[in-house]
C-alpha positions in Angstrom: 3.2 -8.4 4.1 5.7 -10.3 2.2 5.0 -10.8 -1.6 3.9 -13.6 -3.7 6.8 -15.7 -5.4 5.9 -14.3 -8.5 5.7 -10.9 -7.7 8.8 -11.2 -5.4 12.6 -9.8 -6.8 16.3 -9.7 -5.3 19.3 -7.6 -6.4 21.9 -9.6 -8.0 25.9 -8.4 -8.5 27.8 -10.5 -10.8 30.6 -9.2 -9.8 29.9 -9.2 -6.7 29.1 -13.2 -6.7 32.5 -13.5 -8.4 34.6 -11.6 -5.5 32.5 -13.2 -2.3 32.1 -17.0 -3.0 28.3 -16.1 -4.7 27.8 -13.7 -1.9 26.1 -11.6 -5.3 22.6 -11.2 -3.4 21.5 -8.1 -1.3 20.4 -8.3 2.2 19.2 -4.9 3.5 19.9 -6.3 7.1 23.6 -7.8 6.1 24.7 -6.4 3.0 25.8 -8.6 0.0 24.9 -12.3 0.9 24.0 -15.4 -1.0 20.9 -16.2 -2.6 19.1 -17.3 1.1 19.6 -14.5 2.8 18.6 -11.7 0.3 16.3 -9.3 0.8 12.8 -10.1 -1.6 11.7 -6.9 -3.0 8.1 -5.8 -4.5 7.6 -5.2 -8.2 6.7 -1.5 -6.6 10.2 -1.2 -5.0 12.2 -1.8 -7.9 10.6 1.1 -9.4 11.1 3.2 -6.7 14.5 2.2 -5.0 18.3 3.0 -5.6 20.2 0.0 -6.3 22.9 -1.1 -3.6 27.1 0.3 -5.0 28.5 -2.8 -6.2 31.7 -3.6 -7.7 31.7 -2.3 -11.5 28.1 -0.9 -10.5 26.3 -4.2 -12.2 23.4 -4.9 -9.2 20.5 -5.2 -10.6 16.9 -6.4 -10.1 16.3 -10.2 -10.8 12.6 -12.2 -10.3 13.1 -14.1 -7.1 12.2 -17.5 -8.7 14.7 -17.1 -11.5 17.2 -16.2 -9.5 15.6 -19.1 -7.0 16.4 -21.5 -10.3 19.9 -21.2 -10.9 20.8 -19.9 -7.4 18.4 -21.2 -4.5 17.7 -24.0 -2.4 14.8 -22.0 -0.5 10.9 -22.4 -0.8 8.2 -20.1 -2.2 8.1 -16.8 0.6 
């Protein structure tokens, strides 16, 4: 079951984005990808697991529609 928008987040890697043309989004499936292809996480996941190793360790856990606002082109999952 895949979570509501607003209960949806993605990992984000500044420093990854800056390295891989905005490639700063994970994809379980593909790695570190741009903001369509990550992988949309439960608020119960992001408590539970590790963070991807990124460059200068900065992933992180970002909503999905914040990241959807200054990153995204998608619609609501």
């Amino acid at each position: 079951m895949t979570p509501k928008a607003s209960d949806c987040w993605v990992v984000y890697s500044p420093n990854e984005s800056a390295i891989s043309d905005n490639a700063g989004f994970w994809s379980n499936e593909f790695g570190w990808v741009q903001f369509d292809q990550a992988t949309r996480f439960s608020a119960e996941e992001t408590g539970s697991l590790q963070l991807p190793i990124s460059t200068g360790r900065d992933a992180r856990f970002v909503p999905w529609q914040e990241a959807r606002q200054h990153y995204g082109t998608t619609t609501e999952p």
